[in-house]
N, C-alpha and C positions, 0 to 999 in steps of 0.2 A: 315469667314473673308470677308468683304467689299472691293472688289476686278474690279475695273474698267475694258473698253475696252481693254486699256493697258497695262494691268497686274497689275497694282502700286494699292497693298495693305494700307489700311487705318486703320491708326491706334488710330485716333484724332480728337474727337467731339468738336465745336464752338458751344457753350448754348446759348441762348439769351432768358434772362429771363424779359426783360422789353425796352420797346423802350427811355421810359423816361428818359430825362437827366437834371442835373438843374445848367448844363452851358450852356456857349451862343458863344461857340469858331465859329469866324469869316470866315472858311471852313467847317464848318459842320452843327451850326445849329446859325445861327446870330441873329434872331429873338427869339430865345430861341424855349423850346419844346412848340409846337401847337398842339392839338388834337380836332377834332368839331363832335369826334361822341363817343361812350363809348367802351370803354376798355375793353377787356375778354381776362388777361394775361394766361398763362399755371399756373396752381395750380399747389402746392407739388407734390397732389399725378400722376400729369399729367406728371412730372418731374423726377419724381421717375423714373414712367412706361417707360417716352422718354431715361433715360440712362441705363436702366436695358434691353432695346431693342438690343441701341446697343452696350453695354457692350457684350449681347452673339453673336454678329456680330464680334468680337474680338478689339470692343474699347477700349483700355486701359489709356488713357490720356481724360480728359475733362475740357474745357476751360469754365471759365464762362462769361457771356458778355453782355450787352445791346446795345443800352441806357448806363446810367449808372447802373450796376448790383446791387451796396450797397446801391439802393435807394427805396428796396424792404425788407422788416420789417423782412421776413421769408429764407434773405440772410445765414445767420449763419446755418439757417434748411437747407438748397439746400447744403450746401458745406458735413452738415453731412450725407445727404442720398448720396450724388455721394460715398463718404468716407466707406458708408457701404454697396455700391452695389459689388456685387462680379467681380473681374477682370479690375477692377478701381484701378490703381496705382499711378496716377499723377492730383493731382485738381485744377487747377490756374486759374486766376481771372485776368479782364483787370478792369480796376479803373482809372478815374482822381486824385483818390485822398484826397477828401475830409476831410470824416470822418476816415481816416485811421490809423491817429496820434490815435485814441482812441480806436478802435477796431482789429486793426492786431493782439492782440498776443490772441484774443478769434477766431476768424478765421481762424488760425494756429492750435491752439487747439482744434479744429474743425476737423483740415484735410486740409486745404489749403497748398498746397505744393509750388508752386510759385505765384508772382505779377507782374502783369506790370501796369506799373504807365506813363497816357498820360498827360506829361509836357512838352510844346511847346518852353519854355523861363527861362533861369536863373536870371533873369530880374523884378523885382516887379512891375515895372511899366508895360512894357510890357505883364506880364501875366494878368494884368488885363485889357489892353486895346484887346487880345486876345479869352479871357475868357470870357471877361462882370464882373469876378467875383474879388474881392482882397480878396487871397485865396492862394496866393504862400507860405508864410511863414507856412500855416496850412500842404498845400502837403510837403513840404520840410518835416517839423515836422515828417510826414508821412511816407515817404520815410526813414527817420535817423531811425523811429522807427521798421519799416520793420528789416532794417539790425540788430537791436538789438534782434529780435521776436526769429530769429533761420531757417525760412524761407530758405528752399534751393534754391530760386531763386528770387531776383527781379535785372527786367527790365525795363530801361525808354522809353516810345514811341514819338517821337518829327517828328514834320513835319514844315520842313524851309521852309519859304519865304521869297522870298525876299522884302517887303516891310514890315516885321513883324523882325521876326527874323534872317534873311537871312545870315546875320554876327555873327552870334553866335556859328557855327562851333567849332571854338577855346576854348570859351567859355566850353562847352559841355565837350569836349577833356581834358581840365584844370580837371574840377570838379570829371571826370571820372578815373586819375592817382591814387587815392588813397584811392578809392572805390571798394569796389566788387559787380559794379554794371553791368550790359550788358546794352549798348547803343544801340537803333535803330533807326536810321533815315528814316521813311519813306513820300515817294512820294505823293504831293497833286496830290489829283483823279480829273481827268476832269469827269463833269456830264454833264445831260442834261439843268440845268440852271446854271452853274458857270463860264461859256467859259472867260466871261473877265477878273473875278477874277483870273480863272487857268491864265493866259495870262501875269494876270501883276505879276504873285506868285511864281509858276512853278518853283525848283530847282529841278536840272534831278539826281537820286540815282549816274550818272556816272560822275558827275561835283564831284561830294561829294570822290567818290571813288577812283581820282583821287585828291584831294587835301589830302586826307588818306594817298596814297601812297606817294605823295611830303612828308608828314610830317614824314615820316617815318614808320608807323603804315604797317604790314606787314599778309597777308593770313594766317589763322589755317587750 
């Protein structure tokens, strides 16, 4: 077992199987993906050997992740070798979204046990001025068809701001009453070139956590 200074046992591997992404969201990669030298991602079988490592290290949960992950051909393979390494119980995948409308119930059938799906805006307009991409009705698609696939989990990932989507709070809260989806809202990251953007963006998890509790929305 993988077991820190602390004591605090680890039970849950973050994969990153490709840095590549082929949106252009406005906190992350605005320019889109740039790369000016060549690429030597982890093969299969490097992939294989990295969760079968620590699978005997007592990993039992594996997250898959990039980049965007679904923008690697031999996606579908990654999700069936975690699915068949021994002591691997749970296989989830972080996604914007894309191509998901087409693919969730072979990814499922696969072995993929939950999704989280990064959508920033309920907003068509705004997800593409967001994005770079108009692509919201295809994630939505994606998202509805998740919940049809049988999927023991999907997750939305949204990160507010305020000169984006800052007011959509509500919005989010509406769409989520009659869903069995889990919402997360998380915090835009200060980096070492974003100081002004974080500055004019910036919603604090605790602004949020209290308009939660105004609305009534109560601790599990």
């Amino acid at each position: 077992m993988l077991i820190d200074p602390a004591g605090r046992k680890f039970s849950y591997l973050r994969l990153s199987i490709t840095d590549v992404c082929n949106f252009k969201c406005v906190y992350c990669l605005p320019d889109g993906y740039q790369c000016d030298h060549d690429r030597e991602f982890l093969s299969l079988n490097e992939i294989s050997n990295t969760i079968s490592a620590f699978a005997h290290h007592g990993i039992t949960k594996l997250r898959i992740t990039g980049g965007e992950p679904t923008l690697r051909k031999d996606f579908i393979d990654v999700i069936r070798v975690a699915k068949d390494t021994p002591g691997i119980t749970k296989i989830a995948a972080t996604t914007n979204g894309f191509s998901m409308h087409k693919h969730i119930n072979d990814w499922v059938d696969a072995g993929l046990n939950a999704i989280n799906v990064s959508i920033d805006t309920l907003d068509p307009r705004m997800f593409n001025t967001i994005t770079g991409h108009d692509k919201f009705n295809t994630v939505m698609k994606g998202i509805d068809a998740a919940l049809e696939s049988g999927i023991e989990s999907v997750k939305i990932n949204s990160v507010l701001m305020k000169q984006y989507n800052g007011q959509e709070l509500d919005t989010f809260l509406a769409y989520l009453k009659h869903r069995p989806v889990t919402m997360r809202f998380i915090e835009l990251m200060q980096t070492n070139d974003n100081k002004a953007f974080f500055d004019k963006n910036h919603v604090s998890g605790q602004s949020i956590k209290v308009r939660l509790r105004a609305a009534g929305w109560q601790p599990v």
